[in-house]
Backbone bond lengths (Angstrom), bond angles and torsions (degrees), N, CA, C in turn:
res aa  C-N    CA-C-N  psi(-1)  N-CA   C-N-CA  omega(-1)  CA-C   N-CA-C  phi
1 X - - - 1.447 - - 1.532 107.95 -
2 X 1.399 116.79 143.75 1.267 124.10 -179.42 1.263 100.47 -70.19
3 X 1.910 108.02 173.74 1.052 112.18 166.80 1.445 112.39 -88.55
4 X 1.433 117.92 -5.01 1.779 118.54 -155.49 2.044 79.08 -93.04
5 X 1.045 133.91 -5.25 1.485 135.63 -173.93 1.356 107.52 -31.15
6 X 1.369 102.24 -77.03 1.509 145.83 -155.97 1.574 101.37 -52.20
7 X 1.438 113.95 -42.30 1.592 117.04 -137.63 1.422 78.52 -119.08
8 X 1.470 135.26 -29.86 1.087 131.19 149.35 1.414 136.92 -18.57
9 X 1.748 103.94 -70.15 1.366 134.11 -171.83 1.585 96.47 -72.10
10 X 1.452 140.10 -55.87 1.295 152.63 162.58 1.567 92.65 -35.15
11 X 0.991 138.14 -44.59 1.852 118.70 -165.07 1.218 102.21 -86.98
12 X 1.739 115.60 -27.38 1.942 108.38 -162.34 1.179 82.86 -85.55
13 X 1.212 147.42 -44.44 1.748 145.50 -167.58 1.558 101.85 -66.43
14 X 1.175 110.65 -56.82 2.044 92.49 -171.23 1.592 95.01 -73.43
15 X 1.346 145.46 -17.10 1.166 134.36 176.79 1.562 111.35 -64.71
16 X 1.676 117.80 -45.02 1.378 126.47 175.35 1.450 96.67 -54.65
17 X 0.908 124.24 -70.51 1.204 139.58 -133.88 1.935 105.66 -73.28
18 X 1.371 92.78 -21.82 1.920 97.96 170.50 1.523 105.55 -91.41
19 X 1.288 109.80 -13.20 1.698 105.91 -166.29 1.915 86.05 -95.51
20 X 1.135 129.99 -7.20 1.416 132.51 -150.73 1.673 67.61 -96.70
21 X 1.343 104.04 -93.67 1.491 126.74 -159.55 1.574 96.12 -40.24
22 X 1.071 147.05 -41.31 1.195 132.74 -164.38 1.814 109.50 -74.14
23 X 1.286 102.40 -56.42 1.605 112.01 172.38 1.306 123.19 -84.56
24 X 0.936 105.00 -9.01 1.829 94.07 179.87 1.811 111.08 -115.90
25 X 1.391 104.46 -22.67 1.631 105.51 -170.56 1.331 94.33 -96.70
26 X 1.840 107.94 -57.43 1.771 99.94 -179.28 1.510 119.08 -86.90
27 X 1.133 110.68 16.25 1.830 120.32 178.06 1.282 108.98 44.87
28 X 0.873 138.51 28.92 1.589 152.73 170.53 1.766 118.58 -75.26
29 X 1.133 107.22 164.95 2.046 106.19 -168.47 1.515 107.59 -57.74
30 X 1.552 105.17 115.93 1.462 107.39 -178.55 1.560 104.35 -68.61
31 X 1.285 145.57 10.52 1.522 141.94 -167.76 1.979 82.55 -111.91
32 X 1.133 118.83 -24.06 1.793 108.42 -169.83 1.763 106.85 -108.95
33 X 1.810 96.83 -7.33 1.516 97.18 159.15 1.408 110.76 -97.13
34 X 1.196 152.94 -34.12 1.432 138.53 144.42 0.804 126.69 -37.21
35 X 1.644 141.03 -25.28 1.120 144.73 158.19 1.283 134.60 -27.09
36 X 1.784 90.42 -83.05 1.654 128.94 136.77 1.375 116.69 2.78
37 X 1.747 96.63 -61.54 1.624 102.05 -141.64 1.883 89.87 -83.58
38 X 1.606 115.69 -41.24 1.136 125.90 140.19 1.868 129.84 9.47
39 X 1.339 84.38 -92.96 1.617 111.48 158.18 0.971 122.01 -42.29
40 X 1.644 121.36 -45.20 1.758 118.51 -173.55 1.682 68.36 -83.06
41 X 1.318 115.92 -127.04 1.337 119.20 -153.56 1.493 127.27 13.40
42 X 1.154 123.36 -38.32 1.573 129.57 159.61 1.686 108.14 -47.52
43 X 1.152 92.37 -83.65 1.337 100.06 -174.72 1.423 127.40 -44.97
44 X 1.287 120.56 -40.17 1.209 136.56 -177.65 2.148 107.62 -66.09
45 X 1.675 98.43 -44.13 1.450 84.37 171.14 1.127 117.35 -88.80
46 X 1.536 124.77 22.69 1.376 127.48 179.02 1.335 110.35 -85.03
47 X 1.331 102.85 -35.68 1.741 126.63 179.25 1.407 119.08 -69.78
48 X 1.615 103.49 -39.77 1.051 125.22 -158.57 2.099 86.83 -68.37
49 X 1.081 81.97 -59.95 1.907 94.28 177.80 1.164 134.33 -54.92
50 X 1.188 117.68 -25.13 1.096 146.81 157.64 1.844 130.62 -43.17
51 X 1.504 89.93 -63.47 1.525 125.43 172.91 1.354 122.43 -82.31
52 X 1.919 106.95 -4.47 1.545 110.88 -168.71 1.606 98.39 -72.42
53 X 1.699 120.22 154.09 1.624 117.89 160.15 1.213 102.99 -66.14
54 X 1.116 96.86 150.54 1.488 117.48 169.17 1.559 116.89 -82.12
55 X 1.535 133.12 125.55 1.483 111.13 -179.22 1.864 102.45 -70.08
């Protein structure tokens, strides 16, 4: 298993998981909860990259 696995699985999950909560809990525009979920996922592997060791 890679190392990019981990930090991987962490971006597609908080990405689901804002597009979940946005459209399905607050019933709100599923085109501005993909967005969202979009947005986190950006950001999150920005961090993710960011914070990686360096070999």
């Amino acid at each position: 298993m890679s190392r990019s696995f981990l930090p991987m699985m962490l971006t597609v999950t908080a990405a689901v998981g804002v597009y979940y909560y946005w459209s399905v809990t607050l019933g709100l525009n599923d085109s501005a909860g993909m967005a969202l979920g979009v947005g986190t996922a950006v950001v999150l592997s920005a961090l993710f990259a960011r914070f990686r060791t360096k070999k």
